[in-house]
C-alpha positions as CSV (number, residue, x, y, z in Angstrom):
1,X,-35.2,-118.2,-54.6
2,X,-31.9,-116.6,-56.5
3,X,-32.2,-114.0,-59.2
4,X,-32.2,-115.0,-62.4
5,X,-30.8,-113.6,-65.6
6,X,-31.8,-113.2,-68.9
7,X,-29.4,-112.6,-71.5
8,X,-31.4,-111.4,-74.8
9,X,-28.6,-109.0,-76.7
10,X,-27.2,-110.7,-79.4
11,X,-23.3,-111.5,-79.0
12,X,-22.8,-111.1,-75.4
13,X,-20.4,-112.7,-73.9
14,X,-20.5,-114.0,-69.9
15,X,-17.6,-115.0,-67.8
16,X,-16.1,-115.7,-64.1
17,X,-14.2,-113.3,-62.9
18,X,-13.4,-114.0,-59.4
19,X,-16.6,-115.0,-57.6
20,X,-18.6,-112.7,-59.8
21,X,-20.3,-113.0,-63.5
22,X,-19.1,-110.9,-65.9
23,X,-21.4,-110.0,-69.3
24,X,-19.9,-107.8,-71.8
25,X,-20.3,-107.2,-75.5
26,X,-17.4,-106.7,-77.4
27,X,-15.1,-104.0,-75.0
28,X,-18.6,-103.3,-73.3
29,X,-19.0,-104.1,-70.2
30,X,-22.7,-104.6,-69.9
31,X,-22.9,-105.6,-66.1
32,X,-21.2,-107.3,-63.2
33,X,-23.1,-109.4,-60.3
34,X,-22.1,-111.6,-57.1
35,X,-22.6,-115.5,-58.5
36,X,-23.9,-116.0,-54.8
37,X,-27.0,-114.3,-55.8
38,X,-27.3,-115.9,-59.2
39,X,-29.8,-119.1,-59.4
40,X,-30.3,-119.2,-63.4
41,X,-28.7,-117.9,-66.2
42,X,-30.9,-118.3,-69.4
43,X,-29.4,-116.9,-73.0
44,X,-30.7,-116.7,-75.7
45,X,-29.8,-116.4,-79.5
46,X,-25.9,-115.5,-80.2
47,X,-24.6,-115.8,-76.5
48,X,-21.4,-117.4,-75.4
49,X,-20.1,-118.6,-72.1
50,X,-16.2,-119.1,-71.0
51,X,-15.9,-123.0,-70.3
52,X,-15.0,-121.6,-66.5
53,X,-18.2,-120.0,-66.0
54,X,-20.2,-123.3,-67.2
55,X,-17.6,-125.8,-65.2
56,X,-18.3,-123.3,-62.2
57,X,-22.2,-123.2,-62.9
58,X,-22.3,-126.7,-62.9
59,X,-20.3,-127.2,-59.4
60,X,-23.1,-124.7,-57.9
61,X,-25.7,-125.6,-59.5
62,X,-26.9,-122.1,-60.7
63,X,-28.9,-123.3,-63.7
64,X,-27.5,-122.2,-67.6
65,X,-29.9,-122.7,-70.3
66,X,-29.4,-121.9,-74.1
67,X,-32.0,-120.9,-76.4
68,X,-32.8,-119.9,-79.6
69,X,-33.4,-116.0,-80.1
70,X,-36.8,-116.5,-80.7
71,X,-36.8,-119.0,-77.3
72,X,-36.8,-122.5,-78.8
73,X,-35.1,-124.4,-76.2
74,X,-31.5,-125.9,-77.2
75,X,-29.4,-127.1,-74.6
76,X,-28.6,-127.2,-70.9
77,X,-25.5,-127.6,-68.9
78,X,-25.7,-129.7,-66.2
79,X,-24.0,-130.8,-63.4
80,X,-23.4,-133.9,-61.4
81,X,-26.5,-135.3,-60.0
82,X,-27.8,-134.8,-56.3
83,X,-29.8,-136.8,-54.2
84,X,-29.1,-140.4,-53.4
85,X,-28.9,-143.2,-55.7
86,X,-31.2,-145.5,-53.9
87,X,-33.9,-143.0,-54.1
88,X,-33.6,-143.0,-58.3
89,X,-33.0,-146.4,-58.4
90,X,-36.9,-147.0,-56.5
91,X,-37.9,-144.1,-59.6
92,X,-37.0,-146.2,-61.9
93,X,-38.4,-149.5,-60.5
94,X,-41.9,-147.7,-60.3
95,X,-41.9,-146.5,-63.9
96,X,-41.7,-150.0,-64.9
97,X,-44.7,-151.1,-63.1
98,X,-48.0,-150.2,-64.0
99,X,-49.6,-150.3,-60.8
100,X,-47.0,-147.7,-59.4
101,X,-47.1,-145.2,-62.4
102,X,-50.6,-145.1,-63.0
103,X,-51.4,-144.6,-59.0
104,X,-49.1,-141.1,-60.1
105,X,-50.2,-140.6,-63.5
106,X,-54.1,-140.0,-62.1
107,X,-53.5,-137.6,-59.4
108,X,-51.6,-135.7,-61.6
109,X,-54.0,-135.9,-64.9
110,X,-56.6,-135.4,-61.9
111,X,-54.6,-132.0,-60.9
112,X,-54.3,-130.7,-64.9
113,X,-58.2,-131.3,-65.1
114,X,-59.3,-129.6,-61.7
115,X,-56.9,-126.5,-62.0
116,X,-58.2,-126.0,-66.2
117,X,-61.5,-126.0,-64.8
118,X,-60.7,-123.7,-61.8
119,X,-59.5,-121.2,-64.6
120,X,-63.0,-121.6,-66.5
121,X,-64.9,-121.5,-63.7
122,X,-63.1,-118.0,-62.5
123,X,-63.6,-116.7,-65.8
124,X,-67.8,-117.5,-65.3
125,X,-67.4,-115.6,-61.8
126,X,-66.0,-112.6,-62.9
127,X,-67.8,-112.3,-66.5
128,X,-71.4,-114.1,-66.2
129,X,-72.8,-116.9,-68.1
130,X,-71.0,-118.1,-70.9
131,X,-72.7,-121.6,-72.5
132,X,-69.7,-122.3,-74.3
133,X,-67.6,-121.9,-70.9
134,X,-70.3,-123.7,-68.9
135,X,-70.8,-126.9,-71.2
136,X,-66.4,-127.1,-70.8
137,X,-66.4,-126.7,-67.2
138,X,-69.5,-129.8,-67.2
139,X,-66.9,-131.9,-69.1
140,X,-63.9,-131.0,-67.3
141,X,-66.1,-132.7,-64.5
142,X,-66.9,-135.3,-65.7
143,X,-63.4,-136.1,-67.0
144,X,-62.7,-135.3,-63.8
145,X,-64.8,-138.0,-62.3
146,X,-63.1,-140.7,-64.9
147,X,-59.8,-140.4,-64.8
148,X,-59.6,-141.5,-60.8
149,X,-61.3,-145.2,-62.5
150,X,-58.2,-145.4,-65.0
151,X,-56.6,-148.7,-64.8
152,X,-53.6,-148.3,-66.9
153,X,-51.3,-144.8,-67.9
154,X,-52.6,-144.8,-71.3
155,X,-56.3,-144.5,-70.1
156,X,-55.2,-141.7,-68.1
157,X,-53.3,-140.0,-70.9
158,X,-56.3,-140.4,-72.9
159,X,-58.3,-138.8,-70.4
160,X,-56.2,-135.7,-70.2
161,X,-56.5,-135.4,-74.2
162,X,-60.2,-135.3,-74.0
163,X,-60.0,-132.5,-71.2
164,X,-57.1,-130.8,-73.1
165,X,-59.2,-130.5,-75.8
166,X,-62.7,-129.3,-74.1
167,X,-60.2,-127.0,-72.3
168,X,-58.3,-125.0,-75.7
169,X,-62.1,-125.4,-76.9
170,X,-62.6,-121.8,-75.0
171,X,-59.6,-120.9,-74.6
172,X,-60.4,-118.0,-76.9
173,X,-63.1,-116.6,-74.6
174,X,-60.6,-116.3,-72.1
175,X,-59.0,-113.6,-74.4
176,X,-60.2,-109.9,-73.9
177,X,-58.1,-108.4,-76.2
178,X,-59.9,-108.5,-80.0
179,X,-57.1,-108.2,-81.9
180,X,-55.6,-111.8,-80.3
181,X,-57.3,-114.8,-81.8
182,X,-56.7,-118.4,-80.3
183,X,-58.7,-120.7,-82.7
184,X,-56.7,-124.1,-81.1
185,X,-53.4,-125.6,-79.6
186,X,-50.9,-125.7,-81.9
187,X,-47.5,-126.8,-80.7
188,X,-44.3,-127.5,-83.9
189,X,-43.9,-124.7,-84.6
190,X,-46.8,-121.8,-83.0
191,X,-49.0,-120.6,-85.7
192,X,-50.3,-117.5,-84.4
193,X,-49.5,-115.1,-81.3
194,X,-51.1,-117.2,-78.5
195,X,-49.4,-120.1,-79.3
196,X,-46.4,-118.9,-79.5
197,X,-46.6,-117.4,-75.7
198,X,-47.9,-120.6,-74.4
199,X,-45.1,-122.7,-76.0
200,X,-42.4,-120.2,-74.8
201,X,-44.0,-120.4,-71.0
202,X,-43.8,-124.0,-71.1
203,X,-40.8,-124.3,-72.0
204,X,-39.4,-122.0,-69.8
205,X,-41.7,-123.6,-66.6
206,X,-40.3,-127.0,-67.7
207,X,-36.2,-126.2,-67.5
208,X,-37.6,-125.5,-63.7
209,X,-39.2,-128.6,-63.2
210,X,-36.0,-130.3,-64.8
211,X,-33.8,-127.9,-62.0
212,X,-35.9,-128.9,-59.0
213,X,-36.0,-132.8,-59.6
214,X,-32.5,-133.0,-60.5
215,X,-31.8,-130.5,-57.4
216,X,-34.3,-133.4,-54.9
217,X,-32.1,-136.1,-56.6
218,X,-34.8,-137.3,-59.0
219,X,-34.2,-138.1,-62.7
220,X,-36.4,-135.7,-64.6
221,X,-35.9,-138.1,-67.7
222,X,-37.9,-141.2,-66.4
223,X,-41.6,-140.3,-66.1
224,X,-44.8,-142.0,-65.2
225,X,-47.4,-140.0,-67.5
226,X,-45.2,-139.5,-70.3
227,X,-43.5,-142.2,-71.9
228,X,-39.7,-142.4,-72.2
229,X,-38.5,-141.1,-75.2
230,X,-34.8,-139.8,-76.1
231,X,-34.0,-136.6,-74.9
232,X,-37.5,-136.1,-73.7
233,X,-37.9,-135.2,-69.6
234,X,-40.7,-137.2,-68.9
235,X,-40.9,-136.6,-65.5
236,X,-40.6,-132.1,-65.6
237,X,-43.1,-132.5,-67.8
238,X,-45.1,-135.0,-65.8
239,X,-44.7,-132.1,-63.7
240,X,-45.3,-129.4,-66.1
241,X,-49.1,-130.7,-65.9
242,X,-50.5,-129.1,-62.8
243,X,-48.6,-125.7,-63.4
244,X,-50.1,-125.0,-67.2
245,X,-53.6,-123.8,-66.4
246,X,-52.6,-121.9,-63.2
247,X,-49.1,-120.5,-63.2
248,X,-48.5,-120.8,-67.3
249,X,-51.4,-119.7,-68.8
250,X,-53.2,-117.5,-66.3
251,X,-49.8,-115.7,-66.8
252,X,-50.2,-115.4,-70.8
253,X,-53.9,-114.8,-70.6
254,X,-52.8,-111.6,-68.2
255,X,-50.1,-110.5,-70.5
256,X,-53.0,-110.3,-73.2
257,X,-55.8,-109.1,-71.6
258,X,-53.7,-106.0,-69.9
259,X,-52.2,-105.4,-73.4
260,X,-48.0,-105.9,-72.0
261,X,-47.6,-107.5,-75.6
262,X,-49.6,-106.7,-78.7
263,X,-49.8,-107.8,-82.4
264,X,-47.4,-105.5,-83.5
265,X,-44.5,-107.5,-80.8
266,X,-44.5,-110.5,-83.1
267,X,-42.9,-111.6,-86.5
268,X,-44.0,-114.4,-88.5
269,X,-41.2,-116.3,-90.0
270,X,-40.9,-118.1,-93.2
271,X,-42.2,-121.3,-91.8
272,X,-45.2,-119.6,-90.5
273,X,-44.0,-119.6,-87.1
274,X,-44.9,-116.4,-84.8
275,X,-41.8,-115.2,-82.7
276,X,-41.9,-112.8,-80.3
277,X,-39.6,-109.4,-81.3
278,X,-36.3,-108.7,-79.4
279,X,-38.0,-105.7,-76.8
280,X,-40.9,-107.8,-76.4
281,X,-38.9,-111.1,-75.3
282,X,-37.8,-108.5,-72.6
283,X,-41.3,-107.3,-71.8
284,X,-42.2,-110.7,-71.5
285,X,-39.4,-112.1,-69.0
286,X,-39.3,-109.2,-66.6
287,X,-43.2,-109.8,-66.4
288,X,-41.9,-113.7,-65.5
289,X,-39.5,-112.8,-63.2
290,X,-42.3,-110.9,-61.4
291,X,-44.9,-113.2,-61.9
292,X,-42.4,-116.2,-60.2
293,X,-42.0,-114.0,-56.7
294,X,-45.9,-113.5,-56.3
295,X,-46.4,-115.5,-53.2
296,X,-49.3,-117.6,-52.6
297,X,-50.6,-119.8,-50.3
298,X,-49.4,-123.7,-50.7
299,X,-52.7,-125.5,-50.2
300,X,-51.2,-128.8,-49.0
301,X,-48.2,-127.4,-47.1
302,X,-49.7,-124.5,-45.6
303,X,-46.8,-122.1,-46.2
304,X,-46.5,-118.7,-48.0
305,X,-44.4,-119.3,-51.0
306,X,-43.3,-117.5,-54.4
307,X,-44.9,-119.3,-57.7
308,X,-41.3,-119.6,-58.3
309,X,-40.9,-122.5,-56.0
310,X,-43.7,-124.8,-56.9
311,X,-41.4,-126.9,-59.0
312,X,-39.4,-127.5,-56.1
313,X,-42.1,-127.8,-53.4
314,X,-43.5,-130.2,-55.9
315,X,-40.2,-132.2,-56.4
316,X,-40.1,-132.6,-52.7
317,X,-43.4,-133.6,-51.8
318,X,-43.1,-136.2,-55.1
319,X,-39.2,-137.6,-53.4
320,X,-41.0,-138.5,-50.3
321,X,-43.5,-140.0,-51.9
322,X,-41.2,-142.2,-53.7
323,X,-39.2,-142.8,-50.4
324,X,-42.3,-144.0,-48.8
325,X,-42.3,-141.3,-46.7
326,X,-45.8,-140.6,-47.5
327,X,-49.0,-142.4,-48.9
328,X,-49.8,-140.7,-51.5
329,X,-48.3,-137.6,-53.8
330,X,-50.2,-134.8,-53.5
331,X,-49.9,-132.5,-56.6
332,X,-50.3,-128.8,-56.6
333,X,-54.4,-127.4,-56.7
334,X,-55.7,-124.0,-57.5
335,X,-57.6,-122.5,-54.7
């Protein structure tokens, strides 16, 4: 797993010079680093790139991602597509049939569930009783227990509603800090602190779903738990699923509870959307970046890896899945 950089002052400017990355700001040279050690480049806000640097990011696949200042995300430059053709071409034959999708759609609805209810369930071991946290972990069960009976994708997108919602139901007793209140998920545009965390994690979570199917040869635009839609990745965020409870917001609830970002590191804007300030966008990404090398244990392929890879140890086990190399896809589990 490369570094990654995060460009966050306002009118930078990045190019290639020689096999290097140049950022400067105005006659500034702000820093200088080998492109071999460079696997993203995220910017955000006011940032340009030379054409050469984004013709040679796309030739070696280091990852360049635009957003908005206050980490909307805008665009991405992408490169031509890995993998074999014959292996998208069984993708997309599959997201046409029922059968095929939905045999997808529940183990990974089945995964959202079980890790959101490993997350509640933690919570009860190292608090106590909580009734409100104990009736949500009951219906996360039993949603549980349904959604491996659902006969067609929208039964199991149904299904993951319901839990979504017993889920966010408590969300707020998962919050230590008083001054943070979390009264329900709230997506377009983030109406308090909270949300505005969790929608900047998922975004930034889902640019490295989109990286690691693109990078296994899949195309991260035809799902089989989300519907196609223009401009929509279906598949990352089919994806997306199993990492919210236990990589996305485990990692916000931590950021809260061990007070890294406070009231005070947000601005509301005119539409009522809260954005995080310019230092604490930086706050927040170096945590990440740290959070992304913390190695755990891989519970199906028994291997020490950093967070960082999931997306791509998922994307793999889902390609040989789709190859026929395996039975069954086996989506990523909290332990």
């Amino acid at each position: 797993m490369l570094n990654a950089l995060y460009i966050t002052r306002q009118e930078s400017y990045l190019h290639k010079e020689r096999e290097t990355i140049v950022i400067k700001n105005g006659d500034e040279k702000l820093g200088q680093f080998p492109a071999i050690n460079i696997g993203s480049i995220t910017c955000f806000g006011q940032v340009s790139v030379s054409p050469f640097l984004m013709g040679y990011c796309a030739e070696q696949g280091i990852g360049l991602s635009f957003y908005t200042e206050y980490g909307r995300f805008l665009a991405r430059v992408q490169g031509r597509q890995a993998g074999n053709v014959l292996l998208r071409r069984v993708q997309y034959r599959w997201a046409d049939k029922e059968d095929k999708s939905v045999a997808i759609a529940r183990l990974i609805v089945a995964a959202k569930i079980a890790n959101s209810r490993s997350v509640v369930l933690r919570e009860l071991r190292n608090h106590g009783e909580n009734v409100g946290l104990s009736k949500a972990s009951d219906k996360l069960a039993t949603n549980l227990r349904r959604v491996k009976n659902a006969q067609t994708v929208a039964e199991a997108m149904g299904m993951e509603g319901d839990a979504a919602a017993s889920y966010f139901s408590v969300f707020n007793e998962l919050i230590r800090e008083p001054h943070f209140n979390f009264s329900g998920r709230i997506r377009r545009p983030p109406t308090d602190p909270v949300n505005a965390l969790l929608s900047f994690v998922y975004s930034l979570i889902t640019q490295e779903c989109i990286s690691a199917l693109q990078g296994v040869g899949l195309d991260p635009y035809v799902g089989f738990l989300h519907q196609d839609r223009p401009g929509r990745a279906s598949l990352a965020l089919d994806l997306l699923e199993e990492f919210r409870a236990p990589w996305a917001d485990r990692f916000v609830l931590t950021l809260i509870n061990r007070r890294q970002v406070q009231l005070k590191d947000f601005k509301q804007e005119a539409s009522g959307a809260y954005r995080l300030k310019d230092d604490a966008r930086k706050t927040f990404l170096v945590a990440y970046q740290e959070r992304k090398q913390t190695e755990i244990m891989h519970p199906y392929l028994q291997e020490q890896i950093p967070i960082g890879l999931l997306p791509h140890s998922q994307a793999m086990l889902l390609a040989r899945h789709i190859r026929g190399d395996t039975e069954f896809y086996t989506p990523y589990l909290l332990k």
